[in-house]
N, C-alpha and C positions, 0 to 999 in steps of 0.2 A: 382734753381741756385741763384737768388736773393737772398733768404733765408741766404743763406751761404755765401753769400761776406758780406751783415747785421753784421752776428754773424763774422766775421771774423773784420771787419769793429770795432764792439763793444767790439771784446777781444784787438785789437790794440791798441785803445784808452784807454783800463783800462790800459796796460803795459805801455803805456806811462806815465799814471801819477803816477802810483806804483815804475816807475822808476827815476821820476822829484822827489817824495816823500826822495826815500834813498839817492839820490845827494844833495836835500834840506838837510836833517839831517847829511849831512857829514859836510857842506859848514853852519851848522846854522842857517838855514832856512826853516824848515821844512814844511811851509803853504805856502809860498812862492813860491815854485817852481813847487808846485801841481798847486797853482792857477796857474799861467801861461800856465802850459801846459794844463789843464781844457778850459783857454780862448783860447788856440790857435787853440785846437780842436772846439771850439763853430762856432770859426771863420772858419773853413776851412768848417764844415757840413754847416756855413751859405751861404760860397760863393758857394757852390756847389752847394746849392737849390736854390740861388738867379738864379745861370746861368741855369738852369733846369727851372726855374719860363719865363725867358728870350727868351729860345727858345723854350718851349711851347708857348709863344704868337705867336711866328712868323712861326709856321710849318706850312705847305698847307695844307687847308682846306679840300680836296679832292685827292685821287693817280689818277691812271689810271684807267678805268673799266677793266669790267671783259674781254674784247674785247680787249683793248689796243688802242681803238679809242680816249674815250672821256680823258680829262685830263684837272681839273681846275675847279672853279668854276661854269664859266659860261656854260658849257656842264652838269650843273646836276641842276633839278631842285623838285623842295621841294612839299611832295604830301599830310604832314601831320604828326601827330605822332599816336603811339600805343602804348601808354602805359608809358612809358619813355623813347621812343627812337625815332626817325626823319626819318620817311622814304624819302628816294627819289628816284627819277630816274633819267639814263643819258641819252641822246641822242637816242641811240641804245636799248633803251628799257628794258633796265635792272633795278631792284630795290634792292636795299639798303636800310638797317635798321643801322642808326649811332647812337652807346649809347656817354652815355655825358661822358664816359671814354675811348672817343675816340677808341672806334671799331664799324670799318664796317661789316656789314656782309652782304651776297647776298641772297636775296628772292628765294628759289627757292623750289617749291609745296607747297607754304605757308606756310615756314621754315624758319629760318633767319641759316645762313651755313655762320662760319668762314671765313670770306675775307681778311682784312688786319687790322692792330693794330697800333697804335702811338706806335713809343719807346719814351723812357724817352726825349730824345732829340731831340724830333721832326720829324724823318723820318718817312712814312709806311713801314710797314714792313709784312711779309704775316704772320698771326698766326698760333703757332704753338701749 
């Protein structure tokens, strides 16, 4: 689905300046009106990442467990890594493998099993 809002995302932006181009060359300005709408497009992909970069800093470290007990930080504690990923456990005895693209996943018979995923802006979300 990503995929396709991207490419939907990237034909918008070409019609945009395909179409600042033939109002430029009516009005006289034919470089002129692309650039603008070029900049205005840089500006919008910029603020859009900047707020994306934003609240990634501030999403919660940690959801809920698998339990629905633990939640936060301080109910989970750090046991190590494996490889490139952060195991831990919560309270209730469950363990967790968190890759550094923000997915948890649940240890379970020496398996790391889909748990939950960052979205773009911050929340968990259970992977699908």
């Amino acid at each position: 689905m990503g995929d396709v809002i991207r490419l939907i995302v990237l034909l918008w932006s070409a019609a945009v300046v395909v179409v600042a181009a033939f109002f430029g060359m009516e009005k006289g300005h034919a470089i002129l009106y692309p650039s603008v709408a070029i900049l205005a497009i840089l500006l919008s992909y910029g603020t859009y990442y900047g707020i994306a970069l934003l609240t990634s800093l501030c999403r919660p470290p940690f959801p809920r467990c698998k339990t629905g007990k633990c939640a936060g930080v301080g109910y989970y504690r750090y046991l190590g890594t494996e490889g490139d990923l952060k195991k831990y456990q919560c309270e209730c005895g469950v363990e967790y493998l968190l890759s550094r693209h923000g997915e948890l996943k649940v240890v379970e018979q020496g398996k790391g099993v889909p748990f939950m995923c960052h979205s773009r802006f911050g929340r968990w979300r259970p992977c699908s």
